[in-house]
C-alpha positions in Angstrom: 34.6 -4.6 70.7 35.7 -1.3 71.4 37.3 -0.9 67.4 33.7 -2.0 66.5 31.8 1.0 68.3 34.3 3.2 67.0 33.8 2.1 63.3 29.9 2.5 64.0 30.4 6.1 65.8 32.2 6.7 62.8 30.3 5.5 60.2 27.1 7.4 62.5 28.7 10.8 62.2 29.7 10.4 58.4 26.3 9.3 57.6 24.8 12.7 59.3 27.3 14.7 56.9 25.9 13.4 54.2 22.8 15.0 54.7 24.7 18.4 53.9 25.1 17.2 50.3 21.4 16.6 49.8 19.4 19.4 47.7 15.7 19.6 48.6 13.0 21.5 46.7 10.1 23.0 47.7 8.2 20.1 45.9 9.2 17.9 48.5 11.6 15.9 46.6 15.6 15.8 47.6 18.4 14.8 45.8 22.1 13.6 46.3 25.3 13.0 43.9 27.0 10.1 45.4 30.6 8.8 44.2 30.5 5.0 43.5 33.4 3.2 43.6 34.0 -0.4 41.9 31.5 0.1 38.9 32.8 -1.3 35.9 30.0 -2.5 33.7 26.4 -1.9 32.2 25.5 -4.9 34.8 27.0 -2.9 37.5 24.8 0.2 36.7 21.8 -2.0 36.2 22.3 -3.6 39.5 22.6 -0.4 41.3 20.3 1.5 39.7 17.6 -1.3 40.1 18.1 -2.0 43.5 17.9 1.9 44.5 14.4 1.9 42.6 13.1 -0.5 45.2 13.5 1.7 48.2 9.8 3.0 48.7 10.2 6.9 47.6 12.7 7.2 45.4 11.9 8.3 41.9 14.9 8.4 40.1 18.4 6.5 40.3 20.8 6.9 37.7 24.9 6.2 37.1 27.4 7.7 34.7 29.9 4.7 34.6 32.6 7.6 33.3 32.6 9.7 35.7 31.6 7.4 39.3 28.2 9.8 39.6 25.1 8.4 41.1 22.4 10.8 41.1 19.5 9.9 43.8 15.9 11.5 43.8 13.5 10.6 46.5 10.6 12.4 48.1 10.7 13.5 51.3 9.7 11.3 54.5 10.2 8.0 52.6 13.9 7.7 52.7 16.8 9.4 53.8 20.1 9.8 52.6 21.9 7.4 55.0 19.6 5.0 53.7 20.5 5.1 50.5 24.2 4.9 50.9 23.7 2.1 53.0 21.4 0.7 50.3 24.2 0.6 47.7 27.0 -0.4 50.2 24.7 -3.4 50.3 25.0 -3.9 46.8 28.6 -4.4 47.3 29.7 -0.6 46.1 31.3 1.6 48.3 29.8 4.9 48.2 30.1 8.5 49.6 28.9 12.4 48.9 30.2 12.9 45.2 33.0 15.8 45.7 34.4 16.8 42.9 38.3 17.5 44.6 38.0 14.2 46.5 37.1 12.4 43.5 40.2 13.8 41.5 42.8 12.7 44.7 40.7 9.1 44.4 41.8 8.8 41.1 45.1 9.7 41.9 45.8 7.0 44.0 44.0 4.6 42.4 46.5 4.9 39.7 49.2 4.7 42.4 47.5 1.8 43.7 47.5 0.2 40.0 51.0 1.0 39.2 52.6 -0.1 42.4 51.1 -3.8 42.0 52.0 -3.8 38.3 55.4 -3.3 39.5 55.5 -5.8 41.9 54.1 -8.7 39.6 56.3 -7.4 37.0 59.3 -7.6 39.3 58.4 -10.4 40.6 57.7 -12.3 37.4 61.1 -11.6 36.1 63.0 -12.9 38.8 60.8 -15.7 39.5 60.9 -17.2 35.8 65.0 -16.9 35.9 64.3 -19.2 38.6 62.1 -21.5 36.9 64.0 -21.8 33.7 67.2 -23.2 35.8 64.5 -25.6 37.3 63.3 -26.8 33.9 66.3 -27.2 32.3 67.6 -29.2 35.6 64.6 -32.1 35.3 66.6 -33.8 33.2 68.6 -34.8 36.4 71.1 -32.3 36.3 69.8 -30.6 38.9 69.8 -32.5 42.5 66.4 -32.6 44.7 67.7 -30.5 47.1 68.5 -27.6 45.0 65.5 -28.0 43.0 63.6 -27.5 46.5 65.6 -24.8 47.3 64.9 -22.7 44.2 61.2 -23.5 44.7 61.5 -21.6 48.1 63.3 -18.6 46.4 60.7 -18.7 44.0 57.9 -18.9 46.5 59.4 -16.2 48.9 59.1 -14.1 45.8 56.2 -14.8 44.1 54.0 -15.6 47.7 53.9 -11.7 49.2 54.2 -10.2 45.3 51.2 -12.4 44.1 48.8 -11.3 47.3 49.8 -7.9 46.8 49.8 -7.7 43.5 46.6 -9.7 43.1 44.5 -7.0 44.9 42.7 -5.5 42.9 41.0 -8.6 41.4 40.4 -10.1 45.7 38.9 -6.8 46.2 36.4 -7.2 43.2 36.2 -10.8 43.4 35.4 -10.3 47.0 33.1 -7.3 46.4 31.1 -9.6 43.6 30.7 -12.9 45.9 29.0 -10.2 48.5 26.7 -8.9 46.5 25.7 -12.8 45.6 27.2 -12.3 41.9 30.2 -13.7 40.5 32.1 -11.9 37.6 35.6 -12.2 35.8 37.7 -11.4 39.0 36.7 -14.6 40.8 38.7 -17.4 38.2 41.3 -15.1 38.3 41.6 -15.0 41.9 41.2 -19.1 42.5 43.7 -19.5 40.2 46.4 -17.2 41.7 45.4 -18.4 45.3 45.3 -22.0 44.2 48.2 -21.8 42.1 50.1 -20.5 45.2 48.8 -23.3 47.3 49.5 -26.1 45.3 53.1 -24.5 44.7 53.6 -24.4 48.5 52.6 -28.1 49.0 54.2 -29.4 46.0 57.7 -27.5 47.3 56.9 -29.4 51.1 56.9 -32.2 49.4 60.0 -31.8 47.9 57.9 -31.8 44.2 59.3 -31.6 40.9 57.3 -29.1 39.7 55.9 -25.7 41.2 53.9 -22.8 39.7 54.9 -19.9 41.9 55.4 -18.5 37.9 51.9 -18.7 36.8 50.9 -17.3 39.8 52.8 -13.8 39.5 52.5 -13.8 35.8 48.5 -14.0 35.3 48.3 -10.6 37.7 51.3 -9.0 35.7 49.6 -9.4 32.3 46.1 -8.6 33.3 46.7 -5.7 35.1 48.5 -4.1 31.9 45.1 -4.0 30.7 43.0 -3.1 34.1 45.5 0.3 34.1 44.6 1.0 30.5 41.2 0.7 31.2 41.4 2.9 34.0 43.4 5.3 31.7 40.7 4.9 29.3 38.1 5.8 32.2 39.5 8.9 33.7 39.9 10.9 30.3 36.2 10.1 29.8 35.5 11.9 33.1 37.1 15.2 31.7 34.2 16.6 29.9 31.5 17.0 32.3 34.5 19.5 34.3 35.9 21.3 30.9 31.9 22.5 30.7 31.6 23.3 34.2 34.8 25.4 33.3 33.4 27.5 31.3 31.1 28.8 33.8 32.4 32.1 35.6 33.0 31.5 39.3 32.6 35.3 40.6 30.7 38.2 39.1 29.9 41.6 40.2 26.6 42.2 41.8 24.9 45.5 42.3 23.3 46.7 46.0 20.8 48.3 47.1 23.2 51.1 46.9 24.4 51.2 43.5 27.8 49.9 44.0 28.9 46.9 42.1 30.5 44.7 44.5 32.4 41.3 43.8 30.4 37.8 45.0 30.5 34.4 44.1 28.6 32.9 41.3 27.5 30.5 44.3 26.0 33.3 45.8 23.7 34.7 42.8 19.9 34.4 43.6 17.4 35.4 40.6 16.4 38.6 40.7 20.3 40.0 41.7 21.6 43.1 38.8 24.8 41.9 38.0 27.0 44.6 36.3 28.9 42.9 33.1 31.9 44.3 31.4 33.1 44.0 28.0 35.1 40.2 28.0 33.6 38.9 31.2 31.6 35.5 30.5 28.0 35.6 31.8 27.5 33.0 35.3 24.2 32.8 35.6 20.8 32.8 32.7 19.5 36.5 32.9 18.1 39.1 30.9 19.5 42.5 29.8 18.8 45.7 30.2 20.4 47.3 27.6 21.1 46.2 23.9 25.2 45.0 23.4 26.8 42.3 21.6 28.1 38.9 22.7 29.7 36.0 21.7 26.9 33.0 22.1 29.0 30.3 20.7 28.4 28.1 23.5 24.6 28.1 22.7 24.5 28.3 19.2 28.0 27.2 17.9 28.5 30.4 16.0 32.0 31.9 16.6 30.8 35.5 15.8 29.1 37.9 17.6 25.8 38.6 18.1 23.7 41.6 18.8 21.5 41.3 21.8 18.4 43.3 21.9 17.4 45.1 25.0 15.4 42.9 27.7 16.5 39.7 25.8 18.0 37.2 27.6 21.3 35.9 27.7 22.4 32.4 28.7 25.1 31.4 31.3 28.6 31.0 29.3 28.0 33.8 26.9 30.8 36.3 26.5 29.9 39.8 26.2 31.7 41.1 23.3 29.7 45.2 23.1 29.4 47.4 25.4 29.0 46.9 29.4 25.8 45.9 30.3 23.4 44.8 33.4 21.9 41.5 33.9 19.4 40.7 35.8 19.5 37.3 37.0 17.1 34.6 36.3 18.5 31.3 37.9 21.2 29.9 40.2 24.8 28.8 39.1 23.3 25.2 39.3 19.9 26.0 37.7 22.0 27.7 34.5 22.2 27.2 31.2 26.0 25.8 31.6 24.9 23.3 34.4 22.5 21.8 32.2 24.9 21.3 29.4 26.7 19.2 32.0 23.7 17.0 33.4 23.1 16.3 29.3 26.7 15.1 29.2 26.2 13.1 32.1 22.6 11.4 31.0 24.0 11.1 27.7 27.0 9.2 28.8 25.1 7.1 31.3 23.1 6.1 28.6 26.2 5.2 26.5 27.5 3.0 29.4 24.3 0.9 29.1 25.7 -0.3 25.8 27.0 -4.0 26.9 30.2 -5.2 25.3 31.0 -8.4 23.1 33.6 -9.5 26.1 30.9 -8.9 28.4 28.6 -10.9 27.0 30.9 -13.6 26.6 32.0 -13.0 30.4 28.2 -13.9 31.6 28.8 -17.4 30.0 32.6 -17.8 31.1 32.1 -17.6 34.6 29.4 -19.8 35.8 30.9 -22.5 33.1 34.4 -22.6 34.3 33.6 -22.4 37.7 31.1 -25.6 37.7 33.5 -27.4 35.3 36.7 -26.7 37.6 34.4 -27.7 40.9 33.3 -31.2 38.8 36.7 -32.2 38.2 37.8 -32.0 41.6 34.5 -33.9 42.9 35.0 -36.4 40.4 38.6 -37.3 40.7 38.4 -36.9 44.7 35.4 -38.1 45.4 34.6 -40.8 42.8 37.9 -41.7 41.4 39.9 -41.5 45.1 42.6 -39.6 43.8 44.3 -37.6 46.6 43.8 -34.1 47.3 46.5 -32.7 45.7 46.1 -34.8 42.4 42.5 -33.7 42.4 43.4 -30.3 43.2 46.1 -30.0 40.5 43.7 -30.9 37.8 41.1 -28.6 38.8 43.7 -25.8 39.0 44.6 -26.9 35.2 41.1 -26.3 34.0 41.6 -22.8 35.8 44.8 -22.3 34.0 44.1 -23.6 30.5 40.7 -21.7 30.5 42.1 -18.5 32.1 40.1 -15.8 29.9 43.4 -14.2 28.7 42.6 -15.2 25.3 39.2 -13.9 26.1 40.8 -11.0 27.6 42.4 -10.6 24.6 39.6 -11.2 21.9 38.8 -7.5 22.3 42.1 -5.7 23.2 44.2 -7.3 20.8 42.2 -5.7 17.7 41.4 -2.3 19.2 45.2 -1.9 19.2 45.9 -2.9 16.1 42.6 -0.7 14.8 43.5 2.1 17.0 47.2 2.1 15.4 45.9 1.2 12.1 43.5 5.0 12.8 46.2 6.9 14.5 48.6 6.6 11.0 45.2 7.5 9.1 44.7 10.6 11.0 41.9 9.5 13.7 42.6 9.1 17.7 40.7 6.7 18.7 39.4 7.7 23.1 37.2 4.8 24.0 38.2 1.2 24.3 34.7 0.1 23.1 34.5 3.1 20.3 35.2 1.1 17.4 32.7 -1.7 18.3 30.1 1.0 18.5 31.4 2.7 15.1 30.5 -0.8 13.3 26.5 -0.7 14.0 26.6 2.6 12.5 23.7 3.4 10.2 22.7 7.2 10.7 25.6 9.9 11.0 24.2 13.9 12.4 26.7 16.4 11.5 27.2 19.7 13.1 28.0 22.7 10.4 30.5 25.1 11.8 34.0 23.8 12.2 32.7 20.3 11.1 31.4 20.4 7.7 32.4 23.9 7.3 36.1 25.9 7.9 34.6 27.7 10.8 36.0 30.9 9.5 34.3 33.7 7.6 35.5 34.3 4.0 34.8 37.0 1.9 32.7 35.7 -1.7 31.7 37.6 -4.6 33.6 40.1 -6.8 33.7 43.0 -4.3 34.7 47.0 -6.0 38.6 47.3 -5.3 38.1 51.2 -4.6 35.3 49.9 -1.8 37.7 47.1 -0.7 40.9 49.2 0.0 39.1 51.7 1.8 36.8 49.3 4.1 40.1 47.6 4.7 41.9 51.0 6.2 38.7 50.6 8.9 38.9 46.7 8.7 42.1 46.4 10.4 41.2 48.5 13.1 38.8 45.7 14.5 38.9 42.0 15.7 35.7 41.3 14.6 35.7 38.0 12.6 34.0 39.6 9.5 36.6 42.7 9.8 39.1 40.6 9.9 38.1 38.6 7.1 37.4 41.0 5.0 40.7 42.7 5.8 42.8 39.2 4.9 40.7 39.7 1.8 42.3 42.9 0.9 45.9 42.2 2.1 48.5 44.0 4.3 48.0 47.9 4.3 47.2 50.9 6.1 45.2 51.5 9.1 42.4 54.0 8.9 44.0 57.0 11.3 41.9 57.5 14.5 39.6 54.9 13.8 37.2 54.2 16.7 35.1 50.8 17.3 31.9 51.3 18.9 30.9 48.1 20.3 28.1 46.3 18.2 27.8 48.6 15.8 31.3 48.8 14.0 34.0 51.3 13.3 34.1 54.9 12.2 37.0 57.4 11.4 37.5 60.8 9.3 39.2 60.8 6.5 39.6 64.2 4.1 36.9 65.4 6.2 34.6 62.8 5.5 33.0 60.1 7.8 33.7 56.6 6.9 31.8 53.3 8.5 32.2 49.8 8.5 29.3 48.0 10.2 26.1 47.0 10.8 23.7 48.1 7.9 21.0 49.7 9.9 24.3 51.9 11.7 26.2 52.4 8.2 22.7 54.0 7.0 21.5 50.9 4.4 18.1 49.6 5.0 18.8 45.8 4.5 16.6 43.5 2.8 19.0 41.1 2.2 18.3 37.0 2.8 21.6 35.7 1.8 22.6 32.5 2.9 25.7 34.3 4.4 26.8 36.7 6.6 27.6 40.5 5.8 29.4 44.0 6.6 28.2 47.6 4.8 30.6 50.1 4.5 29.5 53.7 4.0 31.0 57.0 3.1 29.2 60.3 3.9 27.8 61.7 1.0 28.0 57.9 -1.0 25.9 54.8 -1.3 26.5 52.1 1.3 28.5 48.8 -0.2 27.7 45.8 1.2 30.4 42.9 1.7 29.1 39.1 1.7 30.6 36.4 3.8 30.4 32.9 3.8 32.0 29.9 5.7 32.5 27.8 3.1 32.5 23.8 3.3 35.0 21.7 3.5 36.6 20.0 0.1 36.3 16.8 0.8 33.2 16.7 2.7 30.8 15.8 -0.8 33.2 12.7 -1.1 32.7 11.4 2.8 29.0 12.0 2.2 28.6 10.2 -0.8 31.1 7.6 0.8 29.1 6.9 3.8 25.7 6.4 1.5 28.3 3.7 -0.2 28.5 2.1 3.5 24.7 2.2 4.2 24.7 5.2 6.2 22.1 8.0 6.2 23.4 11.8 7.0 21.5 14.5 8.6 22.8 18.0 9.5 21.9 19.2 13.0 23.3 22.9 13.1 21.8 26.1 15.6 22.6 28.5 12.5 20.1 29.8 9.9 17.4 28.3 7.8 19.1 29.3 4.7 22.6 28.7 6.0 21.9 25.1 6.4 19.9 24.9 3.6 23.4 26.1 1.1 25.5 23.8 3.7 23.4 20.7 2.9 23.2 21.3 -0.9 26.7 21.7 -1.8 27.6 18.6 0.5 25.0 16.5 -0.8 22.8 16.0 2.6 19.0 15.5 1.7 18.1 16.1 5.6 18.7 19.1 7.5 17.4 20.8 10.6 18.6 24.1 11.7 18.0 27.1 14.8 18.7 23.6 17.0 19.4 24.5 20.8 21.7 21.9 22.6 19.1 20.1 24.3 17.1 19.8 21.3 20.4 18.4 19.6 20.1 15.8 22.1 16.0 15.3 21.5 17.0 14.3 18.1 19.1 11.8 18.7 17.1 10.0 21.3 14.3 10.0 18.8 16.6 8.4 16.5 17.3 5.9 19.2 13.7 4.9 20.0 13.5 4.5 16.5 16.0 1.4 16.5 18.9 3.6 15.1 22.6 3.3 16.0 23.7 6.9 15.4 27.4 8.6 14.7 27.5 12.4 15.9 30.1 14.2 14.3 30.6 18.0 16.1 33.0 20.7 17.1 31.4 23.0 19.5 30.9 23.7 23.6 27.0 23.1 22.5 27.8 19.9 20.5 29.1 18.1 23.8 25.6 16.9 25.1 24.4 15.7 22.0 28.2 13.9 21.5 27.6 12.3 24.7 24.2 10.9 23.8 25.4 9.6 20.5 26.2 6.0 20.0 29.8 6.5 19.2 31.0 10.1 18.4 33.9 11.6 16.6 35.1 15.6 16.7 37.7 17.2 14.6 41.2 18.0 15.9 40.2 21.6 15.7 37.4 21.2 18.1 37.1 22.6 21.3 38.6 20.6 24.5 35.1 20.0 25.9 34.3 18.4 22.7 37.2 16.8 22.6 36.9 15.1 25.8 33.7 14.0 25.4 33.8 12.5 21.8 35.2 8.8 21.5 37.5 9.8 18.1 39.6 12.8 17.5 40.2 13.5 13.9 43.7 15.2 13.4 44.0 16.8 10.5 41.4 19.2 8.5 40.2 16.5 6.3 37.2 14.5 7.2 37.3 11.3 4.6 38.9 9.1 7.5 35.9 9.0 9.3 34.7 6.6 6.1 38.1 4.5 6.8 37.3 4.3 10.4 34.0 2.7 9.8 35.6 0.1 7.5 38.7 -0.7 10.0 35.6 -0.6 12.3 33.6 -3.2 10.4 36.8 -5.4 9.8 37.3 -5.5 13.5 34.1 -6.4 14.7 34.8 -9.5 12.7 38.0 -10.0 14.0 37.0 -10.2 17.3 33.9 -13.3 16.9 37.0 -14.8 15.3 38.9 -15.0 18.4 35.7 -15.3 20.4 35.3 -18.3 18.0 38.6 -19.7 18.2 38.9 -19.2 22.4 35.7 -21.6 22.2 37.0 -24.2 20.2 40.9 -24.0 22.0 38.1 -24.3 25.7 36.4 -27.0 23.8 39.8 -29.1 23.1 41.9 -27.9 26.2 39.1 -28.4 29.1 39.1 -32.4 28.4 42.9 -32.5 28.5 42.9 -30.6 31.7 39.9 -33.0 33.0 41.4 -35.7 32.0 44.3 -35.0 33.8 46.8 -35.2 30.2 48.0 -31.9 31.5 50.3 -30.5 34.3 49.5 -26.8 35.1 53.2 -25.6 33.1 51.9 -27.1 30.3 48.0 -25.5 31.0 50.3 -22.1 31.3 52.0 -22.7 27.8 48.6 -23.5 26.0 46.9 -20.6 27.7 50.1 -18.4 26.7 49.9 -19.9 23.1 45.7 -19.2 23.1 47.0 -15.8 23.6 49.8 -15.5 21.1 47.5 -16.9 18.0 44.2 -14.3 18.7 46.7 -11.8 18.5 48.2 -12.6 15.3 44.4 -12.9 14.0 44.2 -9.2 14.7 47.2 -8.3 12.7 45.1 -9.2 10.1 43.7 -5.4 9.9 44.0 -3.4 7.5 42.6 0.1 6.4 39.7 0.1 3.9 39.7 3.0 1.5 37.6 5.5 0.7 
């Protein structure tokens, strides 16, 4: 009694802390970020999310399966947000305030926890099927009763306390399932290790010729393999919501009342607060300036170089200021910015992924109700209506367990993603995401971003420039590490640096040379009225006393991105480019690749408008990007890819990582993706029919649980084998 009080005195005081976590707005709504634990599936989310949406007051429930977040809106006076935790515990979820550092140590030891049992079952295993091999080869009557009882009790004081142990994980979610008045894949594989162990035990009382301590360490050995690579799978997905928050500064330099710029947290910024920004400091918060600079806006637009920002214009949070020092005035909180938002769109977009329900778990919704009836039939039948003793009855009904075990259905999916994912890796594509490829075969609308995808990402200087012009803009050129100075001066080659050559931030560089000024620059600086409209970008360099010359600058595409276009309409795909860059630079980008659609000036959220639309019109689109502003809309996407080039936040959020320059495997991918998807309602065809011919057997009682373990074993052998069958289509 007294451990119960202190449990509820605990549980009491926790639940008051987790008021501290909840955000309330002067709308009268509040909000909490809870980390769910024991989430695995899109019926998992639904469950949750459903059963929150029946509290009176709350508004808004949603869970990223890839990262463990539950998000919780509610108004004020209806609910609290003890109520809500002790809604979902209810569910059969533990849950508790999402914190980002206790999440990461969860993780931790949850791999711990996932290694340590697969050590024991794999220990375990080994030494328990040396065992059992001297046992088999003894029935012929080499081997005396008593010694044949003796190695069952080795086997059993082996395979007894490394089976429990080892067999945790699945308990836990078996148990966790059953409590929540649901049933899913952990609860056959529980009954059989538990029964498995208990029929071994009596059978070895009884001085039996058989036992299955080795079934009963083995099944946990082999299916936690795949529950750790799952849980690999899971934790790299996780990374790309925190590389965005990254690129969020964490202190800046606020001006008082005083007019000294002192150092604060970004935590700490309110709207309204002059912050005083240096040259190479990334902005925290969205403001607006009060002077004109330059700045690197990559992260909103995807365009590596810099841009000149007006006086009074505003600047978003994750911009790098690239000119001169500036002040911002601040127009939002750290959690309010521009960055913060890029990180809610990667969550919604992968929460909206997760909803996407998997050919095995299909198949698992009719597995599990089936074998379970069947298994609790032949036990009634033969023990009830036949009089066959318990442990006959039993035996048989742990036979239907065995033979039906869903390792072959385990393996239906498995077995050909690692074959596929190999079959990628040697054609130059990482495949992330277990379910990527099965996504990847329902394509039939690819976006594409332009820089760094379908183009180089680097500025290269086009036209037949004068060599007089060239050598001397160079002398300036390398005197800056502006992308288009640098260009131009790889243009010209290795040379000379113009002597005392000063950069003057956003506006170029400037020297004396035989008593003349020289500029390289901005037009309007240089002196040259522009009226250009090129599709490019450009550079003027001027010498006092001489016309202005103008140098053009194009990224140009890709070689072999034509060929993956016209190979994708081939495959039934349509292409769109999705770029935040200029009208006319899409428009050159989509004629020379051959792309009929095109939309350009694109914001990341409006990236991610466009591929919702796409999804409410029935589509099943591919996103193909490189960028910090391409994550959200990578995350929304059906099934993404990035190039190896890309970013790490891009990286981390797409589910395929191209490796080389080229981008013609992403038309092999969809083939080995196609030819997999059929692979796999082969083996989901072939674990029917082997269920179809072994579950009478078993029934009947024509089977002893060894030989249920060797045609389960077998089941597994031949749907691998069918996914050797693989290959890699070509282009």
């Amino acid at each position: 009694m007294a451990s119960l009080t202190r449990a509820d005195d605990a549980r009491e005081r926790w639940e008051c802390d987790a008021e501290a976590f909840v955000r309330r707005d002067p709308s009268g709504m509040s909000r909490i970020e809870l980390a769910v634990r024991g989430a695995h599936c899109a019926n998992c989310m639904s469950r949750i999310e459903q059963g929150l949406r029946a509290l009176e007051g709350v508004t808004e429930a949603r869970l990223n399966l890839s990262t463990g977040k539950l998000a919780v809106q509610w108004r004020e006076g209806r609910v609290d947000a003890a109520t809500v935790i002790r809604r979902v515990e209810e569910l059969g979820f533990p849950a508790r305030p999402y914190d980002p550092r206790a999440l990461i140590e969860n993780e931790d030891a949850e791999a711990r926890f996932l290694l340590r049992c697969l050590g024991v079952a794999g220990f375990a295993s080994a030494n328990v099927m040396l065992l059992s091999i001297s046992i088999w080869s003894g029935l012929g009557g080499e081997m005396g009763d008593g010694t044949r009882t003796l190695f069952h009790w080795i086997s059993g004081l082996i395979a007894i306390p490394a089976a429990l142990y080892a067999g945790r994980p699945f308990f836990r979610s078996a148990l966790k399932s059953l409590s929540a008045g649901r049933a899913n894949m952990d609860v056959p594989i529980s009954l059989a290790i538990l029964l498995a162990l208990a029929l071994s035990v009596f059978s070895a009382l009884n001085h039996g010729q058989r036992a299955y301590f080795d079934a009963a360490v083995m099944l946990p050995f082999l299916l936690l393999i795949g529950r750790y690579l799952d849980f690999l799978l899971r934790r790299k997905a996780r990374a790309s919501a925190r590389d965005l928050i990254a690129m969020q500064a964490v202190s800046a330099r606020r001006i008082d009342q005083a007019g000294i710029a002192r150092p604060v947290s970004a935590s700490e910024i309110s709207p309204g607060d002059r912050l005083l920004m240096a040259t190479g400091e990334r902005v925290p918060v969205d403001g607006v300036i009060e002077d004109g600079t330059e700045a690197d806006l990559s992260l909103v637009t995807g365009e590596s170089a810099p841009v000149c920002v007006a006086r009074d214009s505003g600047l978003r949070a994750g911009s790098i200021i690239t000119g001169r020092p500036v002040v911002l005035r601040a127009a939002s909180r750290v959690e309010d910015s521009f960055v913060a938002e890029l990180a809610r769109l990667v969550e919604a977009g992968q929460q909206q992924r997760n909803r996407y329900v998997k050919l095995a778990d299909r198949a698992a919704r009719i597995y599990v109700p089936v074998v379970h009836s069947l298994a609790a039939l032949v036990f009634i039948v033969w023990f009830v209506g036949l009089h066959a003793g318990l442990a006959s009855s039993l035996e048989r009904a742990i036979c239907l367990l065995i033979i039906t075990c869903p390792c072959a259905l385990g393996l239906a999916v498995p077995a050909v993603q690692v074959v596929a994912t190999g079959l990628l890796f040697r054609r130059g594509i990482l495949v992330k995401s277990g379910d990527a490829l099965e996504r990847l075969a329902g394509v039939d609308l690819a976006f594409f971003d332009k820089t760094g995808t379908l183009t180089e990402g680097r500025p290269v200087l086009v036209g037949e420039p004068d060599p007089r012009a060239l050598n001397e803009a160079a002398r300036l050129a390398r005197a800056s590490r502006h992308p288009l100075a640098r260009a131009l001066a790889a243009a010209a080659g290795t040379g000379v640096v113009a002597g005392d050559a000063r950069e003057i931030a956003g506006q170029g560089v400037e020297a004396i040379e035989n008593g003349k000024r020289v500029v390289l620059g901005r037009a309007d600086w240089v002196g040259a009225m522009s009226e250009r409209k090129s599709a490019g970008s450009e550079l003027w360099f001027g010498r006092e006393g001489e016309a202005p010359v103008c140098f053009e600058f194009e990224d140009r595409v890709k070689h072999d991105a034509p060929d993956l276009m016209a190979a994708l309409a081939r495959r039934g795909v349509t292409t769109e480019l999705l770029t935040g860059d200029r009208e006319a630079v899409a428009r050159r980008v989509a004629q020379e690749v051959g792309i009929a659609a095109w939309q350009a000036e694109l914001a990341p959220g409006e990236k991610v408008t466009v591929l919702e639309h796409a999804r409410g019109e029935g589509h099943r689109a591919l996103m193909v990007g490189d960028g910090l502003n391409d994550a959200p809309a990578l995350a929304q996407a059906h099934v993404s890819i990035s190039p190896g080039a890309a970013v790490d936040a891009a990286q981390a959020q797409a589910d395929m990582v191209l490796m080389g320059e080229t981008l013609l495997p992403i038309a092999a991918a969809m083939d080995v993706a196609r030819q997999a998807r059929r692979r796999v309602l082969e083996n989901f065809g072939f674990a029917a029919a082997y269920n179809a011919i072994a579950i009478p057997f078993a029934a009947l009682g024509l089977v002893t649980p060894l030989i249920a373990a060797v045609a389960m074993a077998s089941s597994s052998l031949l749907v691998t084998l069918n996914a050797l069958r693989l290959k890699a289509g070509e282009p």
